[in-house]
C-alpha positions as CSV (number, residue, x, y, z in Angstrom):
1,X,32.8,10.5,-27.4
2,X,31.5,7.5,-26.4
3,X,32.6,4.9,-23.8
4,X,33.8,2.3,-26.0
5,X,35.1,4.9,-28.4
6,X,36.9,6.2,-25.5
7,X,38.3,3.0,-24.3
8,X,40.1,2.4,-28.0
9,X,41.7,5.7,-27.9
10,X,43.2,5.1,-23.8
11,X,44.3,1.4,-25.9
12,X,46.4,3.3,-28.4
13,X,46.9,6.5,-26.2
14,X,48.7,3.8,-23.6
15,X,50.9,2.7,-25.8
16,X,52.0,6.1,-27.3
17,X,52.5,7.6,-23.9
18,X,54.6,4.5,-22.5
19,X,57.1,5.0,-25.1
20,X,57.3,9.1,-25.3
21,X,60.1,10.8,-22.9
22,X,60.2,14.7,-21.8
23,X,58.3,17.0,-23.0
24,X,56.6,14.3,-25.5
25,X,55.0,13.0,-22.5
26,X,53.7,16.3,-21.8
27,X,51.9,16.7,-24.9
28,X,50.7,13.5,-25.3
29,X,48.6,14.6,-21.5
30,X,47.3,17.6,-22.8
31,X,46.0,15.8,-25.8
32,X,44.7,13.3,-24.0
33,X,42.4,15.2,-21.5
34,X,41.4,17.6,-24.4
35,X,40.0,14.6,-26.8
36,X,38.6,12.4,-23.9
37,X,37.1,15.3,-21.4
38,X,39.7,13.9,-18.3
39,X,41.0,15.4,-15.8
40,X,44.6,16.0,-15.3
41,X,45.2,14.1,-12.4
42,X,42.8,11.1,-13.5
43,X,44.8,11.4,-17.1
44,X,47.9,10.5,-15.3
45,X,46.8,7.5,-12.8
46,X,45.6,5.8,-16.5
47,X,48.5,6.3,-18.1
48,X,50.7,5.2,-15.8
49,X,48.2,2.5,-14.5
50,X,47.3,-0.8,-15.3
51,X,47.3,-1.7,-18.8
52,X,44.4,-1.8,-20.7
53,X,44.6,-5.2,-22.1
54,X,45.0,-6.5,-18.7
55,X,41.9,-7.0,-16.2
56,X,41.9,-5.3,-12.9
57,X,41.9,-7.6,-9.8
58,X,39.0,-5.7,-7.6
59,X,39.8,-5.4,-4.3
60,X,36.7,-6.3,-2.0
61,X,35.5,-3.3,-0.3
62,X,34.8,-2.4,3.5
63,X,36.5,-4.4,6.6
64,X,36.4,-7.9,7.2
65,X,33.3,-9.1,8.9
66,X,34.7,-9.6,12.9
67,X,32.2,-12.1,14.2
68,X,31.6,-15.7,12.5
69,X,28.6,-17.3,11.9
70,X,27.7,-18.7,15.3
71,X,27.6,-15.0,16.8
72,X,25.1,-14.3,14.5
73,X,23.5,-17.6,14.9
74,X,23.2,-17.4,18.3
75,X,21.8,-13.5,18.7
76,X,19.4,-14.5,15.9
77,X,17.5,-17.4,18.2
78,X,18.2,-14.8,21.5
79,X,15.8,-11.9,19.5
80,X,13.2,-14.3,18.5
81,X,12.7,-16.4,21.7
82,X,12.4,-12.6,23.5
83,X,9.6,-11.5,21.1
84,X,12.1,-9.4,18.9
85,X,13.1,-6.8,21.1
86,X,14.8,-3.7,20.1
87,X,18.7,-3.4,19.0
88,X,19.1,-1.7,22.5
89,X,17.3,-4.3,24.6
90,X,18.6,-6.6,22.8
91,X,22.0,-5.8,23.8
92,X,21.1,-5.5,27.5
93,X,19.2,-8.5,28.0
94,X,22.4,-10.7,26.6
95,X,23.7,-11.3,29.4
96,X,21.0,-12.3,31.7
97,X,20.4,-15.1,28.6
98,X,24.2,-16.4,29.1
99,X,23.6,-19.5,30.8
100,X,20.6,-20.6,28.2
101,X,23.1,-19.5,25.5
102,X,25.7,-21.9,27.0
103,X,23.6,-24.8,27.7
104,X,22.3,-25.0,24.0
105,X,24.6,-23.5,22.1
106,X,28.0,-24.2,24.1
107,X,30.0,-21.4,22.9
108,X,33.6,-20.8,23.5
109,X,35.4,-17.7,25.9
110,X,36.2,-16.1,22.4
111,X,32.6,-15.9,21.1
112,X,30.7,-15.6,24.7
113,X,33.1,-12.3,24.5
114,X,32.1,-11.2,21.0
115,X,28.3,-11.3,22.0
116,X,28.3,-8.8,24.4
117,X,30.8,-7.0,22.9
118,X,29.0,-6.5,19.3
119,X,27.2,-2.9,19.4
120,X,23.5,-2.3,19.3
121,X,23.9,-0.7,15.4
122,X,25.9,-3.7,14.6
123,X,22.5,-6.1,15.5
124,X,20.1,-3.9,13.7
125,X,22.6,-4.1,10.3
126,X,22.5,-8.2,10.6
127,X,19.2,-8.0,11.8
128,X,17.8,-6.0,9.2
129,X,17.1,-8.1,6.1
130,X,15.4,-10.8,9.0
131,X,13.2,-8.0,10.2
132,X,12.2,-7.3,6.6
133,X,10.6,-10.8,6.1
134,X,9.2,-10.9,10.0
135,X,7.9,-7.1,9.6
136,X,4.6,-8.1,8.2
137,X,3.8,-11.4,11.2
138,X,5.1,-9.2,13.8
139,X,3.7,-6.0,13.6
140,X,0.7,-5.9,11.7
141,X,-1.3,-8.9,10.5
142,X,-3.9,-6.3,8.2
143,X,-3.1,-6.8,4.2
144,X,-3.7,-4.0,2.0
145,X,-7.1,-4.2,-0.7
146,X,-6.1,-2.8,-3.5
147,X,-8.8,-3.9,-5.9
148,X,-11.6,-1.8,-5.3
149,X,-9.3,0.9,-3.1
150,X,-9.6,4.0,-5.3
151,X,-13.3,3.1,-5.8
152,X,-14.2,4.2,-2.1
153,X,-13.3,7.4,-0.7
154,X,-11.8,7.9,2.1
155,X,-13.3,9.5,5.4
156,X,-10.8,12.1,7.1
157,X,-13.4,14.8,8.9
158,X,-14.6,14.1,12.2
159,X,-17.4,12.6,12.4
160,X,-21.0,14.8,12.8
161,X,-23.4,12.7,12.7
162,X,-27.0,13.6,14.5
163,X,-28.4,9.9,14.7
164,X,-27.7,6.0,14.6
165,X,-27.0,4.4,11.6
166,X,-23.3,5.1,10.6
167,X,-20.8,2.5,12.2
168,X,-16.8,1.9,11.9
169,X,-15.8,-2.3,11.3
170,X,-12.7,-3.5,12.5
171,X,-11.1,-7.2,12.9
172,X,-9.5,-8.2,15.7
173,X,-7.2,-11.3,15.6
174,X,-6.4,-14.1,18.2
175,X,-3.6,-15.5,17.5
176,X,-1.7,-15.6,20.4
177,X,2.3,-15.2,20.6
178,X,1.9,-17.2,16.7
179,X,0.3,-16.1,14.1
180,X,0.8,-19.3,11.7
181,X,-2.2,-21.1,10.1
182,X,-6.0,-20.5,10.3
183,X,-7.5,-18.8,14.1
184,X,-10.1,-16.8,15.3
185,X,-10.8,-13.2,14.7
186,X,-13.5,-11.0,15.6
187,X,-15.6,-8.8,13.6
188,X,-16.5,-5.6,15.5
189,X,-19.1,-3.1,14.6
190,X,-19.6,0.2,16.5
191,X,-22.2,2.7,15.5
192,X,-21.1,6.7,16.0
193,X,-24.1,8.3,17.2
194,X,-25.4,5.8,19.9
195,X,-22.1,3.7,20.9
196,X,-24.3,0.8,20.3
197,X,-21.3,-2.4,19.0
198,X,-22.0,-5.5,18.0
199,X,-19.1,-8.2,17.7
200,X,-19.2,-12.1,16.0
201,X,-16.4,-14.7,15.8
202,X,-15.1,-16.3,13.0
203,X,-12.2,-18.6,11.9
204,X,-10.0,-16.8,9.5
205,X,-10.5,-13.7,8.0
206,X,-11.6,-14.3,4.8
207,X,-13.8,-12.4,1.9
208,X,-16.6,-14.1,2.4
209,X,-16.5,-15.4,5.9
210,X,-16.1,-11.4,6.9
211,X,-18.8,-10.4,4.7
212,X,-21.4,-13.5,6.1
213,X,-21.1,-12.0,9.7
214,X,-21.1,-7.7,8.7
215,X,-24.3,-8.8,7.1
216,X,-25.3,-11.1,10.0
217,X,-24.8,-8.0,12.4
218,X,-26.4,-5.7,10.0
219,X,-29.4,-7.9,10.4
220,X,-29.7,-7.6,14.0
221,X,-29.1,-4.1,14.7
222,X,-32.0,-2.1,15.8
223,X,-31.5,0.6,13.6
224,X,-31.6,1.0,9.5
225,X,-27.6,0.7,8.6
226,X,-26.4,3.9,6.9
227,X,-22.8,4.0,6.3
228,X,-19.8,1.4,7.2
229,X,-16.4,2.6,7.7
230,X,-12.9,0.5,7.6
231,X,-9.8,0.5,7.5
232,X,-7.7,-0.3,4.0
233,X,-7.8,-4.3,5.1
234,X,-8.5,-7.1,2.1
235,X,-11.3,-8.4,4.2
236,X,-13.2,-5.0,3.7
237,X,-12.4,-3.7,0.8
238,X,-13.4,-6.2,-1.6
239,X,-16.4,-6.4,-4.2
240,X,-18.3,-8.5,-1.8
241,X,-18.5,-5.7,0.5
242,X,-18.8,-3.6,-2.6
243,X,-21.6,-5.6,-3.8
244,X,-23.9,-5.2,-0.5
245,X,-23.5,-1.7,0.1
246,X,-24.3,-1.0,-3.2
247,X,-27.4,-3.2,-2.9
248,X,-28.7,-1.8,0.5
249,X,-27.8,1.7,-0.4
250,X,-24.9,2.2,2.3
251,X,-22.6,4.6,2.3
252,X,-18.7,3.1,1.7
253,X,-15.9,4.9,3.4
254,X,-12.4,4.1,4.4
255,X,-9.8,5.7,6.9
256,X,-6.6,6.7,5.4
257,X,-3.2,4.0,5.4
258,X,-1.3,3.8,9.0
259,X,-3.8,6.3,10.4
260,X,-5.4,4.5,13.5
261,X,-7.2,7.2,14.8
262,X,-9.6,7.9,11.3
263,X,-11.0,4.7,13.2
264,X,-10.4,5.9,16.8
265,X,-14.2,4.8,17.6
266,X,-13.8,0.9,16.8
267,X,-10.0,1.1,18.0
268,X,-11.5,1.8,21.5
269,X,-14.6,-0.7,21.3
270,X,-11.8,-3.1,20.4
271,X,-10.2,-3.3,23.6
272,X,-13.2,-2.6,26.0
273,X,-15.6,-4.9,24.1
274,X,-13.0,-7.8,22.8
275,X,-9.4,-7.4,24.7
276,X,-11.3,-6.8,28.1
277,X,-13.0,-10.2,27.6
278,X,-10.5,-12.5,25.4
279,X,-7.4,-11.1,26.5
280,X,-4.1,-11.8,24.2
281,X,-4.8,-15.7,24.1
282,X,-4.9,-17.7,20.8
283,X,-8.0,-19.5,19.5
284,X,-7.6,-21.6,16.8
285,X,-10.2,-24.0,17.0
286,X,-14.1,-24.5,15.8
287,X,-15.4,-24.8,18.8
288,X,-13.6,-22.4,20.7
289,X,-15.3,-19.7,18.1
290,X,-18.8,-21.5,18.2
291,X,-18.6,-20.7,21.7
292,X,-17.1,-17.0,21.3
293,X,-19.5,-15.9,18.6
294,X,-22.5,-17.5,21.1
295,X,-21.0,-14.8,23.6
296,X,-21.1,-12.4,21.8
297,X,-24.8,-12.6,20.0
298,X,-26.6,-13.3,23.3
299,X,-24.8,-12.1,26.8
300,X,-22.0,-9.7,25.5
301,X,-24.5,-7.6,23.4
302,X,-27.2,-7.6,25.7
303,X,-24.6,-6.2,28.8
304,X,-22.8,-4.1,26.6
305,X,-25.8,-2.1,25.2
306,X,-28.7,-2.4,27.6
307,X,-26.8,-2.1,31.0
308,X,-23.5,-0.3,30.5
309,X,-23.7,3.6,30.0
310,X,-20.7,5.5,28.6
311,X,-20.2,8.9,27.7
312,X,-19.5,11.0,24.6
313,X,-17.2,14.1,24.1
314,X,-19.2,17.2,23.1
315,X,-16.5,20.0,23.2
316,X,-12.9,20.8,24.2
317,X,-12.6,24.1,26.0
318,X,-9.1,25.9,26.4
319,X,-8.1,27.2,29.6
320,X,-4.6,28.6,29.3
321,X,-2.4,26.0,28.5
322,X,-5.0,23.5,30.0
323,X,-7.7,21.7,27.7
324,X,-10.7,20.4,29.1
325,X,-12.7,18.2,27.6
326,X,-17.0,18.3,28.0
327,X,-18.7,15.2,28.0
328,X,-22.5,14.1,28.0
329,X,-24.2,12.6,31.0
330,X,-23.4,8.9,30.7
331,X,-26.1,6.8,29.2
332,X,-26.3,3.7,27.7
333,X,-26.7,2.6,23.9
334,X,-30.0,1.8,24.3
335,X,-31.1,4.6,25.7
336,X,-29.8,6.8,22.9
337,X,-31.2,4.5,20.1
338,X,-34.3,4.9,22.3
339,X,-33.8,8.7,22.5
340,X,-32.8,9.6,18.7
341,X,-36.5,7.6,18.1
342,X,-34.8,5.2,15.3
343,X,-35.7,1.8,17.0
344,X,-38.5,1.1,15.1
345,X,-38.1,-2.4,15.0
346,X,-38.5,-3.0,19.0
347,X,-42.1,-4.1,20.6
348,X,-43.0,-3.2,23.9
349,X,-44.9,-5.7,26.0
350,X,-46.4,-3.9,28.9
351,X,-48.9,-6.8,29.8
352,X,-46.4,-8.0,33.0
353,X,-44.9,-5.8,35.9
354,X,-41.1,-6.4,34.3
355,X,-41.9,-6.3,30.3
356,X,-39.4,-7.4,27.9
357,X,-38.3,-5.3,25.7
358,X,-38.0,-7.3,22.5
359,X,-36.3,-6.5,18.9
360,X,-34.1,-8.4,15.8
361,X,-32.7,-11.3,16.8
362,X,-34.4,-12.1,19.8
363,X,-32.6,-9.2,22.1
364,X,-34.5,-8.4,25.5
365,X,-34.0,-6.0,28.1
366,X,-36.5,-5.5,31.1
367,X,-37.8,-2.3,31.4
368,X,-40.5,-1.3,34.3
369,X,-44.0,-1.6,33.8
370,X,-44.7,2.4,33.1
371,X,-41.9,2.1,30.3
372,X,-44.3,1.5,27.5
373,X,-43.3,3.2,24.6
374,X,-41.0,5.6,22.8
């Protein structure tokens, strides 16, 4: 029986059962939960209920919100002038804010005592639709490509690679404490095998901006590029990227969504080779990336990979409950790009007593006079 069906037979069942005395009314139940599936006890709050020809008033459901509008107001503005802090810390910082709440907002004795009263789960369920729409500015500023996504596979092994060539890309904004409008980013590329990274500046991230500095870095490295590997941004996977591995024969890969450490190689160059230098500052002006990007593709390279040696894990060894990581004697970029005998593009001078060593781009190091070739 269906519902409506259902609804015509309580109609005239209603009326039947109203009128019926003793053992009638007994019947009449019985019949009722056998032809509509009811039952018992549900049978009997419909008959004796509300009539069917007459709506039901719906009673609004839960408790009555306890704190007005200007409670919520006012922890609102608290949680995003302290960088949207947690529920928690939230609550615990509220009263050291008291007198900047009463100087702007001047709140009465009543609500003053309702804002540190409310409970730290209470802030995260009014807080929670505002922390949907802030989610995304906050706490990560990368936007998902989807168009060319299932096209590239994704790279989850470790990598084992035995010389240069194959190099993670990430993009690191600078947008300060707010990240509205058009600022600077930087485009960082780190190669595997030889730890040799290259980094350029550019305003805004987009498509074709990104793609005009990966393949102004590609130009300069001193090494044939092999393979370029990214995270799941828009600004990398894209058919302009697409496009120019496809055309210079490199191999595409991508890390896997909300997995930082598939890209744990660029992650680190990120800090030591961008954070170290820029800090947490904003830059949202052309000149203040001319003068980054000139940084970066004449001093920063040239201290980064000809004078700063690092070293590179070669095994973990258990020792009880103990594990102790191997690493290679430390040695710069250069000198493994030198060593795996892939810098065919560099030309020895050996004419003066401090030669330059010369390559793409104009990049020199001086090497001693006896340092003449690979």
């Amino acid at each position: 029986m269906g519902h409506e069906a259902k609804w015509e037979y309580f109609r005239v069942m209603y009326e039947r059962y109203s009128k019926a005395k003793g053992t009638e009314r007994s019947r009449l139940l019985d019949e009722f939960c056998v032809t509509a599936s009811y039952n018992r006890k549900y049978a009997i709050r419909l008959l004796n209920g509300v009539p069917p020809d007459r709506q039901r008033v719906k009673r609004p459901r839960g408790r009555k919100p306890r704190y007005g509008k200007q409670v919520i107001s006012i922890r609102m503005t608290v949680w995003e002038a302290a960088d949207y802090p947690w529920s928690v810390r939230l609550k615990a910082l509220l009263a050291s804010w008291m007198p900047w709440i009463r100087k702007r907002y001047r709140p009465s004795a009543a609500v003053e005592k309702q804002l540190l009263a409310r409970s730290a789960r209470q802030m995260d369920r009014r807080l929670q639709a505002r922390k949907r729409e802030q989610k995304r500015k906050t706490y990560g500023r990368t936007k998902p490509g989807t168009l060319w996504k299932h096209h590239i596979p994704v790279k989850t092994a470790s990598w084992d690679v035995k010389g240069a060539g194959f190099v993670e890309v990430d993009l690191v904004s600078h947008s300060g404490n707010l990240a509205h409008g058009e600022f600077a980013h930087s485009l960082n590329v780190s190669d595997i095998h030889s730890g040799w990274t290259e980094s350029a500046a550019l305003l805004g991230k987009s498509e074709v901006a990104v793609q005009a500095a990966l393949e102004e870095i590609g130009a300069g490295l001193p090494f044939r590029l092999l393979g370029v590997d990214s995270d799941n941004g828009s600004e990398f996977i894209n058919w302009h990227r697409k496009r120019w591995c496809d055309r210079e024969q490199i191999q595409l890969s991508r890390g896997r969504p909300y997995k930082t450490d598939d890209n744990a190689h660029i992650e680190q160059k990120n800090w030591t080779h961008v954070g170290k230098l820029l800090g947490w500052e904003g830059y949202d002006s052309r000149a203040a990336v001319e003068a980054i990007h000139a940084v970066y593709r004449q001093e920063r390279r040239l201290w980064m990979n000809l004078y700063q040696p690092s070293v590179k894990l070669v095994k973990k060894v258990r020792i009880g409950s103990k594990l102790r990581r191997v690493y290679s004697p430390a040695q710069t970029p250069f000198e493994r790009v030198r060593a795996s005998g892939q810098g065919d593009s560099y030309i020895f001078n050996v004419s003066t007593a401090a030669a330059p060593v010369t390559f793409l781009n104009g990049l020199t190091r001086t090497t001693p006079k006896d340092e003449s070739s690979f």
